[in-house]
C-alpha positions as a Markdown table, in Angstrom:
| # | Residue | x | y | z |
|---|---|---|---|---|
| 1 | Unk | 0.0 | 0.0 | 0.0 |
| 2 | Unk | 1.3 | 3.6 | -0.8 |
| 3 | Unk | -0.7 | 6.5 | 1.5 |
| 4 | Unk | 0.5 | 8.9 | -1.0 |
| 5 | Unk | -1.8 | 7.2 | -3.8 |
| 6 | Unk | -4.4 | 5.6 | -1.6 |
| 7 | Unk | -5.2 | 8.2 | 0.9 |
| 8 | Unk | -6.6 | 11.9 | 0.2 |
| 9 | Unk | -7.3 | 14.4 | 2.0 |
| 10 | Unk | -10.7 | 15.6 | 0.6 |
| 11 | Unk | -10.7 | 18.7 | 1.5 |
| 12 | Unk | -7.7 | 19.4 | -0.7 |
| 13 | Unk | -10.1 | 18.5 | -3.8 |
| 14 | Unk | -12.9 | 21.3 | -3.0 |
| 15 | Unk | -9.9 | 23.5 | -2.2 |
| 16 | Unk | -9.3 | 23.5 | -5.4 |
| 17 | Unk | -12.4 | 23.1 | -7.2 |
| 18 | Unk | -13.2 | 26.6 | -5.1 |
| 19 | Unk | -10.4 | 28.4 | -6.2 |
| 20 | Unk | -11.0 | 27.3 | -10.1 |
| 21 | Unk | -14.8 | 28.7 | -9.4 |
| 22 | Unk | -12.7 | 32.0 | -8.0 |
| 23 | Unk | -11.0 | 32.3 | -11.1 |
| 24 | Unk | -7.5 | 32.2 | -9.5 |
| 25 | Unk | -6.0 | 29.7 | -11.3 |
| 26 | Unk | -5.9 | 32.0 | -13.8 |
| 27 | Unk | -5.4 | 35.1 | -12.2 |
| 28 | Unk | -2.6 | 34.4 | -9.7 |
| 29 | Unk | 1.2 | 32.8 | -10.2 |
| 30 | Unk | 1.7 | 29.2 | -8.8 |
| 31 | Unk | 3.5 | 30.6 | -5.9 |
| 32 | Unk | 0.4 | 32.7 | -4.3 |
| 33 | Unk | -1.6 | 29.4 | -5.3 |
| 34 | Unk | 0.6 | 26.9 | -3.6 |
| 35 | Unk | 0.8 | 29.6 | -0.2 |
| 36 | Unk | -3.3 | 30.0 | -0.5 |
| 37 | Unk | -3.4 | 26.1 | -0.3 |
| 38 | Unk | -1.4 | 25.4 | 2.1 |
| 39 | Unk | -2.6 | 28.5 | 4.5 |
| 40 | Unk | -6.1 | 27.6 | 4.1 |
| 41 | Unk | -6.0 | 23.4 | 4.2 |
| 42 | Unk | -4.1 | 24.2 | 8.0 |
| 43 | Unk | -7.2 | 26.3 | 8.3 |
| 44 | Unk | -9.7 | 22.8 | 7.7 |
| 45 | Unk | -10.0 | 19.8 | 9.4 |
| 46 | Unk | -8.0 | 16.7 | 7.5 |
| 47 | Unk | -11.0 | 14.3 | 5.9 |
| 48 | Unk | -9.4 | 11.4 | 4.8 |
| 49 | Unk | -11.3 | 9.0 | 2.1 |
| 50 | Unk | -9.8 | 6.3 | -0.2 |
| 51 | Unk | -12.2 | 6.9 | -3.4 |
| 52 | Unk | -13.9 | 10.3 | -3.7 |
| 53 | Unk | -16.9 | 8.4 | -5.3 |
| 54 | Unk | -17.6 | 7.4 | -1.8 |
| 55 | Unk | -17.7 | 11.3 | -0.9 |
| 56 | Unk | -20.3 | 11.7 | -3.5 |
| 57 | Unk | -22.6 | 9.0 | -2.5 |
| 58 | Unk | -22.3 | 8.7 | 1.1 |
| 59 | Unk | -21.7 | 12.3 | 2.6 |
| 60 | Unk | -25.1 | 14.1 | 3.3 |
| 61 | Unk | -26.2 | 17.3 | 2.2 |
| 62 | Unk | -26.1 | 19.4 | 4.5 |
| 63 | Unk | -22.4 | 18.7 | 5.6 |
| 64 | Unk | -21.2 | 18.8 | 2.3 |
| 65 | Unk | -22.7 | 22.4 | 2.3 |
| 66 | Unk | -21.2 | 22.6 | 5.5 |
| 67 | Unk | -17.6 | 21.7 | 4.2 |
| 68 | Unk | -18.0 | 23.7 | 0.9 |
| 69 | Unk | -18.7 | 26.9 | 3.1 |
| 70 | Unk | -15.6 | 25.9 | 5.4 |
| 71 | Unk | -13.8 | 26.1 | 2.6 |
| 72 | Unk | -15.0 | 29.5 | 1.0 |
| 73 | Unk | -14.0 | 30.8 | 4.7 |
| 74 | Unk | -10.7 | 29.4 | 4.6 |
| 75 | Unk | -9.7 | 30.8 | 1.5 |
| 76 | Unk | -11.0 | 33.9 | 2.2 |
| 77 | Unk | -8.9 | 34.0 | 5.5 |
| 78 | Unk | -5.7 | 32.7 | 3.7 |
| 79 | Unk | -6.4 | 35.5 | 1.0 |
| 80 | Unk | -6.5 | 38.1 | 3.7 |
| 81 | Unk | -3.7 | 36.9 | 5.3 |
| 82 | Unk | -1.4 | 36.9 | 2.3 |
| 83 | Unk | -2.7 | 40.1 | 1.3 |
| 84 | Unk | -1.4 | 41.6 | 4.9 |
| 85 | Unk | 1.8 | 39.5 | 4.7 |
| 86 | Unk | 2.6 | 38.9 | 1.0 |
| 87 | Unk | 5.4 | 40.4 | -0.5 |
């Protein structure tokens, strides 16, 4: 077994998917990108799965909403932050 290809950390999926739906991928370098993802995923709890097609069946509604808005806060802190502290 490898972690690194059988574990994720599912957070780190909407993570991105959010910051696609921002736009950023296309308006920011890869360094901002890479300090936004790291500042805001120590921001979340960890929520390990093994297939992400489990995620989509199994996880109910409302805490997916509940994740997906954890998520928008994070960023939104790590933005902040970087814009206070960036370069």
């Amino acid at each position: 077994m490898n972690l690194h290809d059988d574990i994720h950390n599912y957070y780190e999926k909407m993570l991105l998917d959010h910051l696609v739906e921002l736009g950023l991928d296309k308006s920011q370098d890869a360094e901002y990108l890479a300090d936004l993802c790291c500042i805001s995923l120590n921001l979340l709890p960890p929520r390990y799965i093994r297939y992400a097609v489990d995620m989509a069946f199994y996880l109910p509604q409302n805490e997916r909403i509940e994740m997906e808005i954890k998520v928008k806060e994070a960023v939104a802190r790590g933005q902040e932050f970087l814009a206070t502290h960036g370069e």
